[in-house]
N, C-alpha and C positions, 0 to 999 in steps of 0.2 A: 504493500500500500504506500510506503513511504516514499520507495523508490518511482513509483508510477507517480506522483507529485512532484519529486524533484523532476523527472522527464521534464513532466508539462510546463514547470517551473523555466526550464531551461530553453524548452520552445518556445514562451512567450514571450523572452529573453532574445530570443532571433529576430521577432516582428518589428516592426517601427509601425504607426500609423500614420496614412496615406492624409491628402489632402479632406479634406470632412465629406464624408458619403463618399470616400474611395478607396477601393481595396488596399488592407495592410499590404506594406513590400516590406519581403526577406531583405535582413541586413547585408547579406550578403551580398547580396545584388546591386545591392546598390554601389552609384560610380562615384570613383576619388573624386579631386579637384583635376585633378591633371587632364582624367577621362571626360568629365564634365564638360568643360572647359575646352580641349583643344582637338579633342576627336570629333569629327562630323558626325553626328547619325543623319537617318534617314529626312527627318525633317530639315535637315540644314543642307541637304544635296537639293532638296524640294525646293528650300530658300535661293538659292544659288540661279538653279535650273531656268525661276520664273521670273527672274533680273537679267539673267543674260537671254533671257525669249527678248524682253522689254529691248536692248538695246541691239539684240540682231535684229528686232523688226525694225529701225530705224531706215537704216536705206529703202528697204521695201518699202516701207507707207511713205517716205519722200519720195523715191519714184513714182507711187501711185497717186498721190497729190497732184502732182505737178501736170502727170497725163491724164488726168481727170479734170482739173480746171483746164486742159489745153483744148481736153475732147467736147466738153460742156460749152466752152467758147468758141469751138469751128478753129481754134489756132491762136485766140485771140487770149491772156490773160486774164484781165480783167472782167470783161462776159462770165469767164467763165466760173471765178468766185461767188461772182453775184449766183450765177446760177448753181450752183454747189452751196450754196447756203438755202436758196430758197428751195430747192429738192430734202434736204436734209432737215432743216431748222423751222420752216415756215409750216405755213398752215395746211392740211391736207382738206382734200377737194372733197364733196360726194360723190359714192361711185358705189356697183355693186358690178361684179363677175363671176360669173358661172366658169370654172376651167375641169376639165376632164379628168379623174382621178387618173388616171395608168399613164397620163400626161407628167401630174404632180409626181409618183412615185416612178418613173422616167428621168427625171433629175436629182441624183443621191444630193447635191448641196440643197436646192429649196425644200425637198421631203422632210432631209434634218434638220432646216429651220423653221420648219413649219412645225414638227416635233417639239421642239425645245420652245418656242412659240406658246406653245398651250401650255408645257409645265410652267414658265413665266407667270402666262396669264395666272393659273391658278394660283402660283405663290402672289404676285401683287394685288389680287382680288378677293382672296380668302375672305374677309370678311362679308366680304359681298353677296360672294356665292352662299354660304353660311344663313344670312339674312333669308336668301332668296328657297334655300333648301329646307328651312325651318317655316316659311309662308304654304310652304307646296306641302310638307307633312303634317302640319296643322289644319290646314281647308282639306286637305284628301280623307282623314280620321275624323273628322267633323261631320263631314258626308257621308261616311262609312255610318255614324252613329244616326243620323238622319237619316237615313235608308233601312236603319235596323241590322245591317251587317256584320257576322263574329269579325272582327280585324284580323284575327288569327286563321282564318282560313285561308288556305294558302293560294284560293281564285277569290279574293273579297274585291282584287280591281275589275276583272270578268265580271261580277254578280253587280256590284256597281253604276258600272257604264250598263247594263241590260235592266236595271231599277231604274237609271234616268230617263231612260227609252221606252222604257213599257209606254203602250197607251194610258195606260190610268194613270202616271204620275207625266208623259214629256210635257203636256198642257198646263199643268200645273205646278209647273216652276224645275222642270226635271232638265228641259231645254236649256232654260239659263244657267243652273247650275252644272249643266256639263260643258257650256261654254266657258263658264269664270274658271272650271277646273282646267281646262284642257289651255286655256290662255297663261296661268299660273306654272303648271309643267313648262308649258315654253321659256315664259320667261326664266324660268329654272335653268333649262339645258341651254338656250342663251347665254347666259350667264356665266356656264361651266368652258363654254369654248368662244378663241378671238375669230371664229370663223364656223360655216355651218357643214355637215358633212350631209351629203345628199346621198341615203339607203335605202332607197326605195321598196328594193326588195327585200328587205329585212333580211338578210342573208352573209351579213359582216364585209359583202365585199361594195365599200361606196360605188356610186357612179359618177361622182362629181364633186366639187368644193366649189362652194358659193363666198367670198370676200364679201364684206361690206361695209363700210366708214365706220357705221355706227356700234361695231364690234369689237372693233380694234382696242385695246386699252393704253393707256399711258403707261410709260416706264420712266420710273425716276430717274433720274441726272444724264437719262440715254435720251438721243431721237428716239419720237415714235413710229410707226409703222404708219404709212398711209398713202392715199390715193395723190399722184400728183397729174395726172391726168386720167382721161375718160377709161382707158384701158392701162394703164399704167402703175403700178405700185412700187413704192419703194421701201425698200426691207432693209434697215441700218446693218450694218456686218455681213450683209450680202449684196446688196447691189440693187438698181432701179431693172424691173424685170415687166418688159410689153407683152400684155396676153391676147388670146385671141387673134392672133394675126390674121388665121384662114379658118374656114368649117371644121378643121379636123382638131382646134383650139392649141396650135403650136405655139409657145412663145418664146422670146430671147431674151437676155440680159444686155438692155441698151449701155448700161455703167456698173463694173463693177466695185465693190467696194474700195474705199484709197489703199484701206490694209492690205487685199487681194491684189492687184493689179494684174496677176497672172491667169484671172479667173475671167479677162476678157474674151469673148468670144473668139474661136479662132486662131488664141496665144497657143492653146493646149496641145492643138493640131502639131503644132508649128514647132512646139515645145520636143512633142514623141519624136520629133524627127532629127533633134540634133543631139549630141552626146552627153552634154552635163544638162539637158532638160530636165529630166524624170528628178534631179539632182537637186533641180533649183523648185519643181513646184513640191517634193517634201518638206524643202528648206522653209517654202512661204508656211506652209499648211503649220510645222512647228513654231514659229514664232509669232506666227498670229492665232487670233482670238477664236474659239470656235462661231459656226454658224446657229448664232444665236441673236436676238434683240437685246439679252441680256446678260454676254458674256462671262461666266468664271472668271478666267484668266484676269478681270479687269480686278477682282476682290480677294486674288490673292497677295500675301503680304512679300511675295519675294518680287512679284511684277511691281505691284506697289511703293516699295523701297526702291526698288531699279530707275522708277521716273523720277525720284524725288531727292538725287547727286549722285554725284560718282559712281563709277561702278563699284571702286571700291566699298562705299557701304554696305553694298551687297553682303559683304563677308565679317565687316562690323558690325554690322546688329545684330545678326544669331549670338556670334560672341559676348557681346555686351550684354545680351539678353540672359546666356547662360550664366553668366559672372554677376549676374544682379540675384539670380534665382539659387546661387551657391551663396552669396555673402549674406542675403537674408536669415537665413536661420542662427548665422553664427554671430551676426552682429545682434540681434534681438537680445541675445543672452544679459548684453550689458545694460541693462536700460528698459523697465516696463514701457515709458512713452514710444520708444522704438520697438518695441515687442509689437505694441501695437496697432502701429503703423505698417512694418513687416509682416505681420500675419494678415492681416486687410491686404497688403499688395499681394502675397504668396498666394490667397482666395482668389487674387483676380477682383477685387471686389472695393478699393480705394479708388476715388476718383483726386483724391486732395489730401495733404498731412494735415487731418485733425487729432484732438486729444483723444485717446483710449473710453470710448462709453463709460460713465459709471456702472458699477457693478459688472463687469466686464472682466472675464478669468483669464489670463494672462499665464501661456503654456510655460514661460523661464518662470513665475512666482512661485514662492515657496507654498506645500501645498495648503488648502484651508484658508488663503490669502487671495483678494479680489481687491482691485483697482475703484474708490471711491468718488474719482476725478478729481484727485488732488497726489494721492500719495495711497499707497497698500495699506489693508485692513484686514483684520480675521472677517472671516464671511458668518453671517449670522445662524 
């Protein structure tokens, strides 16, 4: 018995406790200063990786710039800023297009920003949709009980729509209420997509995407998506694309994005036929952003760092970051006011060096001892 105590004794002598709500780590395991400090792990090849995307795309979106206001202007500069600003930045026109599904998923770049697109949507409009999904399950249950309906049946939508329809109730208000319902749905799945998918046949496979102004959503600090002429739309991080050309609903990329510049029509062709081609559009594909309205690559912290000096900070902030996350615990020691300041920073959870909260346990205090906001006390 003794001995199986001393065991346990001696296990619990190996843990350290983890940040608050996260798993204890073995002592062991854990890294010196030296390991800490001057060996990369994986997060800091990440850090590294996404500063030098940032500064290899430089030439690229300069090149694409420049051939972009040149194309936009017929040759001319100036034209052609104005019109690169007002395609990108200005006001989007009304419009609505019907284009071909097998069209859409025919172009792997617009399919995937069309993709990326709707999770977008859904992450800036959550609340939205939310609102709109809680209106449609509230009137649908309401109905359910105004019809007499178990909601737990597993056809209570079938028995429903055949209660509003009957003769005895459509005259008597069965009509309207399966209009208000069926208008509510929509707005519902409205709401869930920037675009409408036409499934006629109920059979998962579309026959068509329908665009239209009014769908479109805003994205913070990015352009948005929108109509700039009758058949025209322009898609930030991918380029202005003309639909509907002919019956068969073909269309092309009049401009592509400044980041891409290799994604003009035609380069591609021209690309497969010379030797370091295939060389230079993996080159663009890595250093630019993916095809999205609301790229990744823009929110992470190593691209992030990369635009904001030197290259070398790239490689000074994980370091500095590490070295601030080793000297915390040990400077804390000397000092409750810094204790508790450090443990607020090591949380992630300090925006400013305030005092230590009254009543506030303080892990270097002696134990039985709580910070009163002046100076330590026995705790009551």
């Amino acid at each position: 018995m003794n001995q199986r105590m001393a065991n346990e004794e001696n296990i619990t002598e190996q843990w350290e406790l983890g940040d608050e709500g996260q798993t204890p780590v073995p002592v062991a395991d854990k890294k010196s200063f030296l390991e800490e400090f001057l060996i990369p792990d994986r997060k800091d090849w990440e850090f590294a990786k996404d500063a030098g995307r940032f500064w290899g795309a430089v030439p690229t979106e300069t090149t694409g710039i420049v051939k972009n206001f040149l194309d936009r202007g017929q040759g001319s500069l100036l034209p052609g800023i104005y019109n690169f600003y007002q395609s990108t930045f200005g006001k989007g026109k009304e419009g609505e297009i019907t284009v071909p599904w097998e069209k859409i998923q025919g172009d792997e770049k617009l399919s995937t920003y069309l993709d990326n697109m709707k999770e977008v949507h859904l992450r800036n409009n959550a609340d939205e949709i939310k609102n709109q999904e809680d209106l449609w399950h509230d009137h649908f249950y309401a109905m359910l009980e105004k019809y007499n309906i178990d909601e737990s049946d597993e056809n209570a939508g079938d028995k429903l729509r055949q209660s509003m329809y009957a003769k005895e109730n459509y005259e008597g208000g069965g009509k309207e209420d399966a209009q208000k319902l069926l208008d509510i749905q929509s707005s519902y799945i409205l709401a869930k997509n920037p675009y409408i998918i036409n499934d006629e046949n109920q059979d998962d496979i579309p026959e068509s995407i329908t665009f239209k102004d009014e769908l479109f959503s805003n994205t913070p600090m990015e352009p948005d998506v929108k109509f700039i002429d009758e058949n025209t739309i322009s898609f930030p991080y991918l380029g202005d694309i003309k639909f509907n050309e002919n019956e068969e609903g073909d269309f092309t990329m009049q401009h592509p994005s400044v980041l891409k510049p290799l994604d003009q029509p035609g380069v591609k062709n021209y690309l497969d036929k010379v030797p370091a081609g295939d060389a230079l559009q993996k080159w663009q594909e890595f250093v630019t952003p993916e095809y999205s309205p609301e790229p990744d690559l823009f929110r992470k912290p190593g691209w992030v760092m990369g635009g904001m000096g030197p290259a070398m900070l790239s490689a000074v902030g994980p370091l500095a970051w590490k070295g601030a996350k080793w000297a915390a615990p040990k400077v804390s020691r000397f000092n409750p006011y810094v204790a508790g300041i450090m443990t607020a920073l090591q949380a992630g959870k300090a925006e400013a060096p305030t005092l230590v909260p009254e009543g506030q346990e303080i892990p270097t205090a002696p134990e039985g001892m709580i910070w009163d906001g002046t100076k330590l006390v026995e705790a009551q």
